[in-house]
N, C-alpha and C positions, 0 to 999 in steps of 0.2 A: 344049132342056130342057123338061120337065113344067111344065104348070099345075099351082096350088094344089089344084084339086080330081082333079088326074091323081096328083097325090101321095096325096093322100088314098082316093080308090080304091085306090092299088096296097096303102097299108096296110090297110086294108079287106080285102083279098084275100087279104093274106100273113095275116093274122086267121084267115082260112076256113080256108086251108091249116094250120095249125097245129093248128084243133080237129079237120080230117079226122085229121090228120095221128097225132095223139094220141087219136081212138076207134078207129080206122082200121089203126092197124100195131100189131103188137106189142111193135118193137122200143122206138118212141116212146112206147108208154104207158109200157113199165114202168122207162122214167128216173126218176129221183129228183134233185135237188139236188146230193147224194154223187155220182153215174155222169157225171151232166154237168160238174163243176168240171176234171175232167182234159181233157175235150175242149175244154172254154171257154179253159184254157190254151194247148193246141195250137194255137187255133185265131188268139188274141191273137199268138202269134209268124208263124203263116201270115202275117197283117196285117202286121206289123211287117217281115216281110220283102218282102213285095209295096209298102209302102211305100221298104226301101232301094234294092230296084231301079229305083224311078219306073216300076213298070208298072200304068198305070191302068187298065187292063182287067182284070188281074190284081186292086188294089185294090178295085175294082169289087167283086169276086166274092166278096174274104173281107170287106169290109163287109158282104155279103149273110149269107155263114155266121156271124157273129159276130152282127147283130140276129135272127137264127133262133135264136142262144141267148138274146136278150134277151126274144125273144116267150117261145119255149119257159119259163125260168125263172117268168115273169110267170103262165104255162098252169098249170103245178106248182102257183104259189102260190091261184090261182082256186081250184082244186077241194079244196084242204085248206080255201077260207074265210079266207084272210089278207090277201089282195090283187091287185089284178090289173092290165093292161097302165094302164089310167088312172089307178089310183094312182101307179103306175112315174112313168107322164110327167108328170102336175096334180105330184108331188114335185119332179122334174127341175125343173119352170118355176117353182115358188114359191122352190126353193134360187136359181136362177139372177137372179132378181128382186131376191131378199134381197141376192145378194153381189155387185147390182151395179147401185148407186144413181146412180152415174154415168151410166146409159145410159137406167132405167126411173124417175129420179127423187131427183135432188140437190138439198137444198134450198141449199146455197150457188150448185145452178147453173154454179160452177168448174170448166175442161174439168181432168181430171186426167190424169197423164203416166201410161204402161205401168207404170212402177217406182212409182207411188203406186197403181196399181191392183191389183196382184199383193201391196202390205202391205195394202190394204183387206180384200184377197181373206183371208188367213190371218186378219187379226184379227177378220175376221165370223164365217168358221167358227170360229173358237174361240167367240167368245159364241153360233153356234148350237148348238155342241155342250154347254153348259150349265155351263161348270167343266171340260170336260175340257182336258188339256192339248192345244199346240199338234201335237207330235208323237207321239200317241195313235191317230192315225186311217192312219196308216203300216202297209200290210200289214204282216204278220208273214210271208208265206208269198212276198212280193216277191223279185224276182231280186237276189242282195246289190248290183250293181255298179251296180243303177238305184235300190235300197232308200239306199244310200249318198248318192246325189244328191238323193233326196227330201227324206230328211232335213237335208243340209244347204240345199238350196232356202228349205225350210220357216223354219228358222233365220233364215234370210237374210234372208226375207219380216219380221222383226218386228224388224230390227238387227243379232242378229247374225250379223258377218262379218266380215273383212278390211277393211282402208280400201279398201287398191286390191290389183288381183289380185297383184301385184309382193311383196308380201309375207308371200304366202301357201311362198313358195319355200324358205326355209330351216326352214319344219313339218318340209316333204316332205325335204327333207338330211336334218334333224333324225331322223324316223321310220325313215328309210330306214338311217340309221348305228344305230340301236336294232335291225329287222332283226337288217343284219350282226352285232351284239353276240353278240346270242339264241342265233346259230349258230353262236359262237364265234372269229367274225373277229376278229381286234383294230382295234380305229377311234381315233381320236385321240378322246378325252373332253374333254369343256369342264371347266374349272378346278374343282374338289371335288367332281368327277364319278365315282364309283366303280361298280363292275359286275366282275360273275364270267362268267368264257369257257366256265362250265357249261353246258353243252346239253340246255334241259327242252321237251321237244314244245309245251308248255301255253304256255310263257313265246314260244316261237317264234313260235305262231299271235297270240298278241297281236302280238307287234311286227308279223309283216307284215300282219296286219290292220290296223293301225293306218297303215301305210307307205300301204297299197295306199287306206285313206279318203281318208288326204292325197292323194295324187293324184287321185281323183277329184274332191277339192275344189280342188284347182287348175284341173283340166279344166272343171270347174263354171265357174271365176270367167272363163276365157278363151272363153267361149260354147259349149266342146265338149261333145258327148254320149258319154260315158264309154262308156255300150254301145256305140256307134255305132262310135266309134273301136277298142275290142277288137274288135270284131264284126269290122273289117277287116281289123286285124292275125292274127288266126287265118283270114280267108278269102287274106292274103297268104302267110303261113305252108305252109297248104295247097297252094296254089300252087306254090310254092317246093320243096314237100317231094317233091309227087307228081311233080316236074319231073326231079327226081332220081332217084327212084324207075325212072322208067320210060326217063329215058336211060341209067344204070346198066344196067337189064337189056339194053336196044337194044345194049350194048357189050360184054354176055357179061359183065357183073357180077356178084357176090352183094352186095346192100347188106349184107346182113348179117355180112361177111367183109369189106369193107373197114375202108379204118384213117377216122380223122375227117376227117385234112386231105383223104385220095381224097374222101370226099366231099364236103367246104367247096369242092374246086375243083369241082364240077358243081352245087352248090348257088348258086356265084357268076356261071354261065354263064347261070343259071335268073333272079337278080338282073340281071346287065347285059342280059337280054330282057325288062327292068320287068314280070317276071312279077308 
């Protein structure tokens, strides 16, 4: 590992490289805020996936690409006159100080537990953000199925929630029997429970929105990461499908032309090889 001042050089350098970088090309100057948001996204999932593989050399590299947008962003805002990489970071460390008395300065001195320091966490940012609410600070533009966990994280952080996660299971019934209502299933209704087997696109999307929060919020309360867990289930799906797909045709198939169960049976050969 680097020294503190091996560190500091290298930022120093990635400094140099950035303002070459941006009198220097023209592709780099003429970014904006607007042209870079689409690639900062791309670039967050790169991350995010070099993280579920544990390849850290990998990780490695889209850390790299991802602080090249943090410089870059910070280069932008220099040269309009707003602020620049030390504002960025002096902001970073006073927020991180403020929200976190425990480590830079308790006056009770009492070690605090994880779960006391994550409600400390939310109700400083509330009083830093001045009146605003706690869940205000929630992209808008966030992926829904991690926007969902934030939100209820957040929640969580100031009280509410569930007593225990045990009870968070008949929501998810609950919502999930609304669902099937919406789309016309018939469900058994709780006692002066009425409802029409009408089918309105509008009335749909609430209920399985509402299905699909509850389970996130269970996933939530039993330590899972909601993305995480889809993220597998579509890369096992894939799996599963391509597996068919391609023994199918090894067999002189048209998938397209078979009936369901032909395929449920090579789709299950695809399953008993823990594809």
């Amino acid at each position: 590992m680097h020294t503190k001042e091996e560190k500091i050089a290298a930022f120093t350098r990635a400094l140099e490289v950035m303002d070459a970088l941006r009198d220097g090309c023209p592709w780099n100057h003429a970014q904006t805020n607007e042209s870079l948001r689409p690639l900062t996204i791309e670039e967050v999932y790169e991350l995010s996936d070099a993280v579920l593989e544990g390849n850290s050399k990998a990780l490695c590299k889209e850390v790299g690409d991802l602080a090249l947008h943090v410089l870059f962003y910070a280069k932008v805002a220099e040269e309009k006159g707003e602020y620049d990489i030390a504002d960025v970071l002096s902001g970073m460390c006073e927020k991180m100080i403020f929200r976190h008395p425990h480590v830079f300065g308790d006056a009770s001195g009492r070690p605090m537990t994880a779960e006391e320091v994550a409600k400390a966490w939310e109700l400083r940012k509330k009083k830093e953000r001045s009146g605003k609410t706690i869940l205000e600070g929630v992209p808008k533009s966030c992926e829904p199925v991690q926007k969902a966990w934030i939100l209820q994280d957040k929640a969580s952080a100031v009280g509410f929630d569930w007593e225990s996660p045990a009870d968070v299971w008949p929501k998810v019934d609950e919502e999930i029997a609304e669902a099937k209502e919406a789309v016309g299933i018939q469900v058994r209704k709780a006692p002066g429970r009425s409802g029409s087997s009408e089918v309105s696109q509008a009335h749909a999307e609430e209920e399985f929105g509402d299905a699909m929060f509850a389970l996130v919020n269970a996933a939530r309360l039993y330590g899972v990461d909601p993305s995480v867990a889809l993220a597998k289930a579509c890369d096992k799906f894939q799996r599963r499908f391509t597996y068919m797909e391609t023994e199918a045709a090894a067999r002189g198939l048209d998938l397209g032309k078979m009936s369901l169960a032909e395929m449920d049976a090579i789709w299950d050969e695809g399953k008993a090889k823990s594809l």
